[in-house]
C-alpha positions, 0 to 999 in steps of 0.5 A: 534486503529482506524479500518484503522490503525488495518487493516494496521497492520494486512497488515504489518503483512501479507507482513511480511509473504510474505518476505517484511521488513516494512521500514514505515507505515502512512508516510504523505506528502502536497499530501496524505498518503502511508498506508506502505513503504516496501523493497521487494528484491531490490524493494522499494514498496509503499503499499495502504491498501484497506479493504471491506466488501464482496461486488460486486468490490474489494478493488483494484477497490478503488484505483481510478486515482485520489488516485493513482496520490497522492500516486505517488506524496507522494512516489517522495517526500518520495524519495526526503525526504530520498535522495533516487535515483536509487532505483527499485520502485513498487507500491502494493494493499493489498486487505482485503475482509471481510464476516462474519466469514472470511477474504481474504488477497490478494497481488496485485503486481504492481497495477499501475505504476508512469505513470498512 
């Protein structure tokens, strides 16, 4: 298993913790890839993985425009594949911040939105 696929496990298990049922992982469109497709309550969130080692700006600072609008793109067409409608959509980080002997987990909820 390559290191992105390990840490989108240990991110799956962690929102699994966090009340989340994984629906998808690795779901690819022309566009791009969404690392987790997850339902939260009502809310059909579509989760980036975002892993550093301990440096001066976090994973969620990875997430640039440019991979946002990808994510947003691949999640309409998710929507379009499964003939979704109507369904409350969020779009979630999980940062992982590594330092030698440690690890931080942390859930960014609405991390940006459809329009951005």
């Amino acid at each position: 298993m390559n290191k992105g696929r390990t840490y989108e496990e240990k991110a799956s298990q962690f929102l699994s913790l966090k009340g989340y049922k994984i629906l998808e992982r690795n779901f690819f469109s022309l566009a791009g890839e969404i690392d987790i497709i997850a339902q939260d309550k009502r809310n059909l969130v579509f989760v980036e993985v975002k892993e550093r080692k301990k440096t001066f700006y976090s994973p969620r600072e990875a997430v640039e425009r440019s991979k946002r609008r990808k994510i947003v793109q691949t999640a309409k067409y998710y929507l379009l594949k499964r003939k979704i409608k109507d369904a409350p959509l969020r779009f979630d980080v999980v940062s992982i911040t590594e330092g030698e002997n440690w690890r931080v987990y942390e859930l960014i909820k609405n991390a940006f939105c459809v329009d951005e």
